[in-house]
N, C-alpha and C positions, 0 to 999 in steps of 0.2 A: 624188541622188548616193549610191551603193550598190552595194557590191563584191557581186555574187549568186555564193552558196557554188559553181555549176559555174565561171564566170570563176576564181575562188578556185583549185579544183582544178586546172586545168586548166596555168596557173600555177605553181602548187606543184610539179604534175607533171613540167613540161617544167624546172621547174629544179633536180629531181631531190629536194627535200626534203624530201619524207614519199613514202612510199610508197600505191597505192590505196585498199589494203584497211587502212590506217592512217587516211585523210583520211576513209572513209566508213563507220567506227568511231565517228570523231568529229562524225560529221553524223547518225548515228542520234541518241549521246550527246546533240548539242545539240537537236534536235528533243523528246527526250526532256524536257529541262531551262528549255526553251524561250529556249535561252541561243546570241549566234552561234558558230557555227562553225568563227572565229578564234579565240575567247575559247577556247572547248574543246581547239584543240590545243596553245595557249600553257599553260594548264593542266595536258595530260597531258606537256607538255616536250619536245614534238617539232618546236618550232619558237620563237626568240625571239621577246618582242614587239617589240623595233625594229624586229626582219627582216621581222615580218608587217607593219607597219604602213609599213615603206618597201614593199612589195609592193602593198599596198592603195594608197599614194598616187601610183607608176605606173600602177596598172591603171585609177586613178580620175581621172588625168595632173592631179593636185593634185603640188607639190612638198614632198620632206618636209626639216625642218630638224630639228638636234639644238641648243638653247638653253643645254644645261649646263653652257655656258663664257660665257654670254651676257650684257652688262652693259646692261638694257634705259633708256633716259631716261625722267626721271621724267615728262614733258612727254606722252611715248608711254605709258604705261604706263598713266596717269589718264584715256585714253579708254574706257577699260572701265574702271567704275568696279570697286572690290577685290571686295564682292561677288558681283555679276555673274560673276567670272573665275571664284571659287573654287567655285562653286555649278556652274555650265557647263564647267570646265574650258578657258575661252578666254582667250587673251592677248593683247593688240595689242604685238607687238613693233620693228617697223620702221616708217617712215614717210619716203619720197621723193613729194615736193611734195605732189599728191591721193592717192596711193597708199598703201595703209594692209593691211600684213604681220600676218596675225593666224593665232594656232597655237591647233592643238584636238586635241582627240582623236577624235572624231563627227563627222567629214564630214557626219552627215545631220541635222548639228542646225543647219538653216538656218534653225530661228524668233532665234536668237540674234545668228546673222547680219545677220536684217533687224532687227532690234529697234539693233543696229551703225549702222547705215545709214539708218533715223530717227533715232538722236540727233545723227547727223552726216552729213546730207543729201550734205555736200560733197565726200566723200570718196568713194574706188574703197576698196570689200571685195576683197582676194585673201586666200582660206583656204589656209591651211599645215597641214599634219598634222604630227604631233612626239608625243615620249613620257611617258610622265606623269612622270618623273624632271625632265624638260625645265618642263615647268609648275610643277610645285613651287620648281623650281630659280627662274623669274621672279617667281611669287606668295612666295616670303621678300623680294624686291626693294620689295614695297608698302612690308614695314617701314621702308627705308632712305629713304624719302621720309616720314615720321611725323616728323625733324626740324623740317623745313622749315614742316610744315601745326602742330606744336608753336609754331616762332615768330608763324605768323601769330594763335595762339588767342594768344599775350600780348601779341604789339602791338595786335589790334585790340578784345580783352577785357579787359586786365586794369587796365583805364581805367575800366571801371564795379565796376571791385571797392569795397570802400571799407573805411575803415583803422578799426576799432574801437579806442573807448577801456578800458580798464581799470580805468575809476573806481569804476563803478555794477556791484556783482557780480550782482545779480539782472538790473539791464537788460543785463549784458556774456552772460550765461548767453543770454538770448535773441537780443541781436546776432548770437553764435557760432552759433548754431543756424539762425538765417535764411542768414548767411553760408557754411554747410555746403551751402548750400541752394542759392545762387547758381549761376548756369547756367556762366560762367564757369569758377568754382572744380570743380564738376564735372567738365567739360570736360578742363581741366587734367590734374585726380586720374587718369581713365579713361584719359588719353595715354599718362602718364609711365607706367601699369601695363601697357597697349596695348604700350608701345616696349620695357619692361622683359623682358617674357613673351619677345617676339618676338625679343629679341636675346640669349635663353636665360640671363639673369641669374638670379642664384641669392637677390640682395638688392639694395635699394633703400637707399640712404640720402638723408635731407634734414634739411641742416644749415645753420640759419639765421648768417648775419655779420650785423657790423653793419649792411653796406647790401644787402646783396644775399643769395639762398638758392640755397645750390649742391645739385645734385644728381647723385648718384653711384652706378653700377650696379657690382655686383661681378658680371663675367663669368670665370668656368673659372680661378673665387680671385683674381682680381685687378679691383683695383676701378679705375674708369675714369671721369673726370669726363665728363656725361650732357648737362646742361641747367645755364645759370644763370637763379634766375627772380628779378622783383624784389623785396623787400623787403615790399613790398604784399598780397601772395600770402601770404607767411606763416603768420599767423593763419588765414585761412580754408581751409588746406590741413589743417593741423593738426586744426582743427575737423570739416573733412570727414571724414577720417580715424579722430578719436573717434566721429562719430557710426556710421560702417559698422562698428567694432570694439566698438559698447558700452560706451564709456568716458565717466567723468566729463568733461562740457566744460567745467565751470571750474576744475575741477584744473590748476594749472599750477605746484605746486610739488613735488609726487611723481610719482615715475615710475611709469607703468601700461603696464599690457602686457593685449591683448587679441587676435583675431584674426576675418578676413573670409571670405566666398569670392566668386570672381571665376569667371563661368562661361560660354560662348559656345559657339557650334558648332564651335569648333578647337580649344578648349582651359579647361581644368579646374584652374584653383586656390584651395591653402587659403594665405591671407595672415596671416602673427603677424606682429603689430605691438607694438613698441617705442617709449615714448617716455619721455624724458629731460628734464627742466629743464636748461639750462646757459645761460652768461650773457646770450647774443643771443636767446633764447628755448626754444622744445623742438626737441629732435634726433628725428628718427624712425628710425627703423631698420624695412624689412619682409623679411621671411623669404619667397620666394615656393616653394613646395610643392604638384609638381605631380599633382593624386590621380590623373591617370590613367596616371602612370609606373609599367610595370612593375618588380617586383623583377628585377637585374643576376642572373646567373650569375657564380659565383665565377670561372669563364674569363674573361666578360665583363668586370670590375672587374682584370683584370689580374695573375692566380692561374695558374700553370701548374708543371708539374716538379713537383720532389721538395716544395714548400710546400705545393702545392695538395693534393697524396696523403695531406700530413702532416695537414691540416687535414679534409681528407672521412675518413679514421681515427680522428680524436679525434669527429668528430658520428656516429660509429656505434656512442659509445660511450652505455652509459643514464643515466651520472653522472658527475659530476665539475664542474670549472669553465674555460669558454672564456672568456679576456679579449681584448679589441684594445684598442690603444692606439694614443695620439695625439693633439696638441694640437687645439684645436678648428678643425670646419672641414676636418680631413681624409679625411671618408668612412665613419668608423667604424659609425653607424646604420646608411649603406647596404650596407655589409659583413655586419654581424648579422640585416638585415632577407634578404639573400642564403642567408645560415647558413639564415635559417627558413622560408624557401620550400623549401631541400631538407629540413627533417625536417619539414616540412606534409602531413603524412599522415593518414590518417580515422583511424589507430591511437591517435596522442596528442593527449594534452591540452596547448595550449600558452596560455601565459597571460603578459602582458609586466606591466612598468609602466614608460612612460614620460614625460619632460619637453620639448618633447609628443609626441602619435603625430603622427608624421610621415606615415605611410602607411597607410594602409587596406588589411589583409590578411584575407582573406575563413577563418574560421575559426580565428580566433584572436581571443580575447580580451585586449583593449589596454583598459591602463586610464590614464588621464592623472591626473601629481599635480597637486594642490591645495592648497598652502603654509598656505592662507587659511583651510581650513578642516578642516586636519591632517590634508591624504593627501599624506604625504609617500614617497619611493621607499621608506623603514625602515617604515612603516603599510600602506600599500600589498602590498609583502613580504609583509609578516606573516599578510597577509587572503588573500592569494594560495594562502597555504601549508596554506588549510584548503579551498581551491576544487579538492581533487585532483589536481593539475597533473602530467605527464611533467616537461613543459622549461619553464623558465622565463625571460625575458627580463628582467632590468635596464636602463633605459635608462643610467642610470650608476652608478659606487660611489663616494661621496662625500664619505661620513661611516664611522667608527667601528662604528654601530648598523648600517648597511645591508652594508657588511662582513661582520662576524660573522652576519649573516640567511642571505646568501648563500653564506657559508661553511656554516655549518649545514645548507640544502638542497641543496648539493651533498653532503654528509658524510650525508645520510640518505634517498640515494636520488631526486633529481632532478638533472636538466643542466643546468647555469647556465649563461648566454650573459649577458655585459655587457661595458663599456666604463671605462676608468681614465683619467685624465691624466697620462701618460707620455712622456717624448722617445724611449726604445724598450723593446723588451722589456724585457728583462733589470733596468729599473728598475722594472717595475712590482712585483717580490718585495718590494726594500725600501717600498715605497708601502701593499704592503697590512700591513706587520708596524709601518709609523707609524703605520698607522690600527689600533694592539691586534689587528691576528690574531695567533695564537700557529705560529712557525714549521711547528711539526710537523703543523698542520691545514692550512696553507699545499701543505705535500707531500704531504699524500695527498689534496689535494683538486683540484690544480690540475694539468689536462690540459694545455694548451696555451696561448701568450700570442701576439699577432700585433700587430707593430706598422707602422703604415703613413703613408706620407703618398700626395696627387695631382700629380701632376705635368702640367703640360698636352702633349696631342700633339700634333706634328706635323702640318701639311696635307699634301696629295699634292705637292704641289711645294716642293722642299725641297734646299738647296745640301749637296755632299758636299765633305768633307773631312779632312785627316789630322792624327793630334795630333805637332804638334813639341815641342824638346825642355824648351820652358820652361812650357809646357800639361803634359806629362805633371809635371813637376817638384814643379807645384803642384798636380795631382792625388794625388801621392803624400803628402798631408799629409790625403787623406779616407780611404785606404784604402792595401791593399796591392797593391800593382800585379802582383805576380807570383801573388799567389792570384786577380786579374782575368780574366788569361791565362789560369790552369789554369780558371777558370768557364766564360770564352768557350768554351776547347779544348773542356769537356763539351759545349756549348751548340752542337758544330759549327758556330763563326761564325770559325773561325782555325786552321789547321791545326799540328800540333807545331810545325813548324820556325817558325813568324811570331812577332808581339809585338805591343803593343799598337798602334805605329806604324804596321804592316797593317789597321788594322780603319780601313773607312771610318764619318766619324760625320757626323752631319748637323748643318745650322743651321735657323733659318727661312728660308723665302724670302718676304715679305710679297707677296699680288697683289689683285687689284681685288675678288676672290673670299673671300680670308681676309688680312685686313690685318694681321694681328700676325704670319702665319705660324704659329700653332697654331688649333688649335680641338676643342672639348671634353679631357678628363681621362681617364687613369689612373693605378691606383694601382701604388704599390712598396713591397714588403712583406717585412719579417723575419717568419721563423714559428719560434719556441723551444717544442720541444715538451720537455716536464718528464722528463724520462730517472731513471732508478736516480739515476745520479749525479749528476746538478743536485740531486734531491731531498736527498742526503744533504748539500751543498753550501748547500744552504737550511735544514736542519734546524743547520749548525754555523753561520748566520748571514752567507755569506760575501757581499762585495760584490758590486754587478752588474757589476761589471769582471772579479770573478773567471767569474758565473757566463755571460758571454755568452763568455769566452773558451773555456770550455769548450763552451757551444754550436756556437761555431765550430768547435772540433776535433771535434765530434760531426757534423760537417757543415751548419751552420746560415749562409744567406748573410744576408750584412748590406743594408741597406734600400740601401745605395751600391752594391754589387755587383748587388742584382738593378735599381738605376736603370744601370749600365753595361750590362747584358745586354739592356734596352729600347732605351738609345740607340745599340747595335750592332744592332741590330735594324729600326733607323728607326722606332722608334716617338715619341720625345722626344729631345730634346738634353740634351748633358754639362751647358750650363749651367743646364738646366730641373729636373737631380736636382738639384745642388748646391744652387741657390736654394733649394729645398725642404727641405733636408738641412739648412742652414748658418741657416735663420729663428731 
């Protein structure tokens, strides 16, 4: 079964899609490349891949399906086992009585076919052709069946688990270390991190009660109860846990922190683990960090307009100090780590110190602090500042000592990039003058402050609707409603004569597909760039209520105006800023 490139043409021809001397451009090309001749014209963009690939499945009188709305049973899904699919690219998606609907992309991979067809003697193969969006879209489907094969690993293992005692510390030490060991407890651990990845969490937590141990994913900042497991499990979770992190296993009255990595053919993570004594036993907390995620573009992260131009003008400068701010949790690293992929040039030296490197950037030197053995971010600094450096990265500013460090390498000739603990900009002046900076170093050192939070988005299917009058009422208690207006009017999302009553805004619409009604984050962001007169405003001490008001009338939007300008936009809902806005 095989489309031959003249059938192809001939095709293509008569229904007017490419032209000749274009089709047999790309039949030298592929002959050249040893690559087919489909593939070649979807490349040079002379033709979609759906459109070819419904073409080929006429010509080859295979029928083709589109899956990307498709909600396959777990029952059907499990005849190909996950493997098999994701390596082949095949899916078994339908099944009426012996008849068994299965989608590919390679019509001529019919070893996979019959390999189908011995494991299940009893069943009719019909091949479906379909697009790789369309596969990916059923193989995320495996995860949502990891439940189910989760409860059967505890009812029918966690009955050979066994309950250590706590008497004997040298025989407890080796109980914990067998029981790390157990097939079971293994099992378990690989799932909950299997399920975790898969449903794009960002943290894991497991937090022992008295009878029972729950477990909780935070997905796109919100945490979501996962699994309950029993009581039993416990201990040898914990125990697994220490042993993959390198931690003390009989330690169970201070809290240690260590980290894993987790690595398969789809996917790449670094795991810090957290653990905590508390009264029903230890809390774990893991960080999951994914190394093979690229750095976001500041578009990307949700940067555009007059913010973004302010922000890529302060990084064209050789010195000074960038801050973001934000409580934690809101993006900040991935902001900075954005900042330094655009000044990652062979020209400069960039050199970080953080708590910990988060990501792996190729040409930059990341140094992680060390509490334990006095590399701290102010030690760190300081070592940094003899290693040559352009630009330098703070992972945060903390203390008093790492303040004044960074103050000083901005003030003699390098570009500071770090992060504060701020509700918004304009507090983070007073923040660095509690921590002993001396005003008037504050002013001539500090370019720009950006303070941000994540908001979740919106799915593609999403209810519209308009604000009445006891919605806008209580809105008018976040902001100012008529300088909202004047932003949209910039923003051509509302013409002079309308108001806010004309702007359509949206809600969630939850479906079988995105069940909250959002999926994944971005950010909303205040950008106060330091002017003549903020500085002189910060050299007389004034407060940050004085100095963001003047930002404002320097034209600076507030983190609530640019979340209105998103949710007029369809990108998040009013309640999705506010939530964010009001933590």
């Amino acid at each position: 079964m095989r489309v031959e490139p003249q059938q192809l043409k001939a095709f293509l021809l008569d229904a007017g899609l490419v032209s000749e001397k274009q089709f047999d451009d790309c039949f030298k090309k592929a002959e050249k490349t040893k690559q087919r001749v489909g593939d070649v014209l979807v490349s040079e963009g002379l033709i979609a891949q759906e459109t070819l690939l419904k073409l080929e499945a006429y010509i080859l009188g295979i029928p083709f399906v589109n899956l990307e709305k498709e909600i396959v049973s777990p029952e059907v899904l499990k005849i190909i086992p996950e493997p098999i699919a994701r390596s082949h690219n095949i899916i078994a998606f339908r099944k009426k009585g012996q008849d068994l609907e299965v989608a590919m992309l390679d019509p001529e991979d019919l070893r996979t076919v019959e390999f189908i067809k011995k494991k299940e003697p009893s069943l009719k193969i019909l091949p479906r052709l379909t697009t790789l969006e369309s596969i990916k879209t059923v193989l995320r489907q495996y995860a949502k069946t990891l439940e189910a094969e989760f409860g059967e690993i505890i009812k029918t293992e966690a009955k050979g688990i066994k309950q250590i005692k706590e008497e004997e510390i040298v025989e407890e030490k080796e109980e914990l270390r067998k029981a790390a060991e157990e097939l079971p407890i293994i099992k378990i651990v690989d799932t909950l991190l299997r399920h975790a990845i898969l449903q794009r969490a960002s943290d894991i937590h497991i937090e022992p009660l008295e009878k029972e141990v729950i477990v909780r994913y935070r997905i796109d900042g919100i945490l979501h109860d996962a699994m309950t497991l029993p009581k039993i499990v416990s201990s040898g979770i914990v125990a697994r846990l220490k042993v993959l992190s390198n931690l003390k296993l009989d330690e169970h009255r201070l809290p240690q922190d260590g980290r894993f990595k987790v690595e398969t053919e789809e996917y790449k993570y670094s795991i810090r683990v957290s653990i905590l004594p508390i009264f029903d036993g230890e809390k774990i907390v893991m960080r999951l960090l994914p190394e093979t995620a690229k750095a976001l573009t500041l578009e990307g992260l949700g940067l555009f307009g007059q913010a973004l131009e302010k922000i890529q003008d302060n990084l064209r400068k050789p010195v000074g100090l960038i801050l973001i701010t934000g409580p934690t949790g809101c993006g900040k690293t991935t902001s900075l780590y954005a900042m330094m992929e655009i000044l990652n040039t062979p020209e400069v030296n960039i050199s970080t110190v953080e708590d910990p490197v988060e990501y792996r950037m190729p040409r930059i030197s990341q140094t992680q602090v060390n509490p334990k053995i006095g590399l701290t971010f102010a030690s760190g600094l300081r070592s940094l500042l003899r290693q040559d450096p352009d630009i330098l990265m703070v992972g945060e500013i903390r203390d008093n000592e790492t303040t004044s460090l960074a103050i000083n390498a901005s003030l003699t000739g390098h570009l500071v990039l770090s992060t504060l603990h701020t509700n918004n900009a304009a507090g983070a002046i007073p923040r660095l003058i509690d921590m002993k900076a001396e005003p008037f170093l504050i002013s001539s050192t500090l370019n720009v402050i950006i303070a941000q939070r994540l908001v979740r988005r919106l799915c593609r299917e999403k209810e519209k609707y308009n604000l009445k009058d006891l919605e806008l009422k209580n809105l008018a208690k976040y902001c100012d409603l008529k300088r909202v207006e004047k932003i949209l009017e910039e923003e051509k999302i509302i013409k002079k004569s309308q108001t806010l009553r004309d702007v359509i805004f949206f809600k969630p619409k939850p479906t079988k597909e995105c069940l909250e009604g959002y999926s994944r984050r971005i950010g909303i962001y205040e950008v106060l760039s330091v002017t003549e007169s903020i500085k002189e405003m910060i050299v007389k001490q004034a407060t940050s209520d004085q100095i963001e008001n003047q930002a404002i009338k320097e034209g600076m939007r507030t983190m609530v105006e640019d979340g209105f300008v998103k949710a007029a936009q369809g990108l998040t809902s009013l309640e999705e800023v506010l939530r964010v806005i009001t933590e």
